[in-house]
C-alpha positions as a Python dict, from the first residue, in 0.01 Angstrom:
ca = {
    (1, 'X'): (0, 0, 0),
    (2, 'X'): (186, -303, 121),
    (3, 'X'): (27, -568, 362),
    (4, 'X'): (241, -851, 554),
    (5, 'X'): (56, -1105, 775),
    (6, 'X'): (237, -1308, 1008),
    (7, 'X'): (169, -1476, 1360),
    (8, 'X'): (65, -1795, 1257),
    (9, 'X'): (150, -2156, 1356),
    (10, 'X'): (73, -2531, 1502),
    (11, 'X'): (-208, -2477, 1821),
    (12, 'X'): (-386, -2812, 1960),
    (13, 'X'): (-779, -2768, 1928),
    (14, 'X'): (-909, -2526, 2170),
    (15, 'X'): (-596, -2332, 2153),
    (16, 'X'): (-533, -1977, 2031),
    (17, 'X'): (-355, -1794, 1837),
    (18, 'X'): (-339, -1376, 1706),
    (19, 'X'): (-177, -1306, 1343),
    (20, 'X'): (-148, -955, 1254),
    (21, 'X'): (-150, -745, 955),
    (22, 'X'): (69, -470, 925),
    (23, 'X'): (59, -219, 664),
    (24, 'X'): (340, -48, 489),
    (25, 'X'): (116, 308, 479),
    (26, 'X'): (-101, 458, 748),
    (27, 'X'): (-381, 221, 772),
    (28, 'X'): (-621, 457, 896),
    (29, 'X'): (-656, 609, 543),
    (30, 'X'): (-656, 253, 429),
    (31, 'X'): (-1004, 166, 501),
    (32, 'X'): (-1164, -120, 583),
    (33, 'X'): (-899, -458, 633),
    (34, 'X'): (-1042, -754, 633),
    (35, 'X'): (-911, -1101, 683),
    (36, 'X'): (-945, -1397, 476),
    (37, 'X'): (-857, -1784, 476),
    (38, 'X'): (-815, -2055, 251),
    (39, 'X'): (-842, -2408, 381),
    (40, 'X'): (-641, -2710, 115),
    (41, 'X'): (-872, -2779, -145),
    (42, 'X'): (-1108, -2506, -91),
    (43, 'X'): (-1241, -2139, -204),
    (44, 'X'): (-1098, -1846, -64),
    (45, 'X'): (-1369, -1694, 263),
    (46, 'X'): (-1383, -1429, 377),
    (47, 'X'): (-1395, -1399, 748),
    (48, 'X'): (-1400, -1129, 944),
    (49, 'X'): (-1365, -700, 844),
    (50, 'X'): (-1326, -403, 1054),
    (51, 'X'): (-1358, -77, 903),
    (52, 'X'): (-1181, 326, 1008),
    (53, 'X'): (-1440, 382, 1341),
    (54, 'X'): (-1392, 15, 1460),
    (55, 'X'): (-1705, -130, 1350),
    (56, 'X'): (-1657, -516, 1298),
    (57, 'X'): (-1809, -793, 1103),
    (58, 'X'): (-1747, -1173, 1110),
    (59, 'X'): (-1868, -1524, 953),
    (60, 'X'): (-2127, -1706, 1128),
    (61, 'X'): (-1846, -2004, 1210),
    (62, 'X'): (-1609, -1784, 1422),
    (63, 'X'): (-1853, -1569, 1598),
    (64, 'X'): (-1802, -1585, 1957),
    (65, 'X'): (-1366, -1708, 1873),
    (66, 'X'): (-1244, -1463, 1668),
    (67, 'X'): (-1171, -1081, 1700),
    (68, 'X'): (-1090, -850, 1481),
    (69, 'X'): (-904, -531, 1598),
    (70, 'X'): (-714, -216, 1455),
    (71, 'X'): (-442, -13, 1583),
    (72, 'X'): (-364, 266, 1394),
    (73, 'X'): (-57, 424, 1562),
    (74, 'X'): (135, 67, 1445),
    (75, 'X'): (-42, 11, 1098),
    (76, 'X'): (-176, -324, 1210),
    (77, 'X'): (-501, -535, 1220),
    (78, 'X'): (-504, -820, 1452),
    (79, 'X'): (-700, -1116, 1396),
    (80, 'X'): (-785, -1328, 1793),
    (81, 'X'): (-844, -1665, 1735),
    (82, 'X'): (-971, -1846, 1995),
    (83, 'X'): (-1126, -2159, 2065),
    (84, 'X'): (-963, -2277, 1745),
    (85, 'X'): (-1110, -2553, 1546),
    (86, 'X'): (-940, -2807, 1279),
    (87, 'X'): (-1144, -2690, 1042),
    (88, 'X'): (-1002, -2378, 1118),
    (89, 'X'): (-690, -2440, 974),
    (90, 'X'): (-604, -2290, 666),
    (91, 'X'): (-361, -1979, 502),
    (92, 'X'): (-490, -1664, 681),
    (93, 'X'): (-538, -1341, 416),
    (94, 'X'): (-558, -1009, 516),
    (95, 'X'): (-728, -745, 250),
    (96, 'X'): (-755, -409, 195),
    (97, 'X'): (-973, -374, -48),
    (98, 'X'): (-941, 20, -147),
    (99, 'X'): (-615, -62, -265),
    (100, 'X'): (-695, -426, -394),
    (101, 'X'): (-384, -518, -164),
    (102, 'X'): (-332, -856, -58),
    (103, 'X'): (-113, -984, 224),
    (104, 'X'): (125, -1296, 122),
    (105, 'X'): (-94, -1495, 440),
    (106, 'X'): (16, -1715, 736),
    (107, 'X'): (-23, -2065, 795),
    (108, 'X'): (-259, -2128, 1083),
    (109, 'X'): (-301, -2512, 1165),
    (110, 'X'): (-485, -2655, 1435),
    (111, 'X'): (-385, -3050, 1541),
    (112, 'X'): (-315, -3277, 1805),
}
């Protein structure tokens, strides 16, 4: 299993933006995708997951801005951000961790 994010880019604060994930299999028997992000000069976090039945986690700092969704019949996970921060930006991850498959990320940076 293959993932590709893309979708990212410049936004002003408050802006938004939706990368997407898609998968070179059938996601649905994939699992669980998560996304992930990786700010310059920091750790890897994760933030948000959304498993096969559509039920969804996320970080306490993007609760409320960012959605995660799934669509299955085009092998991709979406990732909403809204209400986007600076100290949102960063390389956006996606993750399937059944397959220990990383996507190559997308830049997402937030400026004036």
């Amino acid at each position: 299993v293959q993932l590709q994010a893309s979708g990212g880019g410049l936004v002003q604060p408050g802006g938004s933006l939706r990368p997407s994930c898609v998968a070179s299999g059938t996601i649905f028997s994939i699992g669980t995708v998560g996304w992930y992000r990786q700010a310059p000069g920091k750790q890897r976090e994760w933030v948000a997951r959304i498993t096969n039945d559509g039920r969804t986690n996320y970080v306490d700092s993007v609760k409320g801005r960012f959605t995660i969704s799934r669509d299955n019949a085009e092998n991709t996970v979406y990732l909403q951000l809204n209400s986007l921060k600076p100290e949102d930006t960063a390389v956006y991850y996606c993750y399937a961790p059944a397959y220990d498959s990383w996507g190559q990320g997308t830049l997402v940076t937030v400026s004036s």
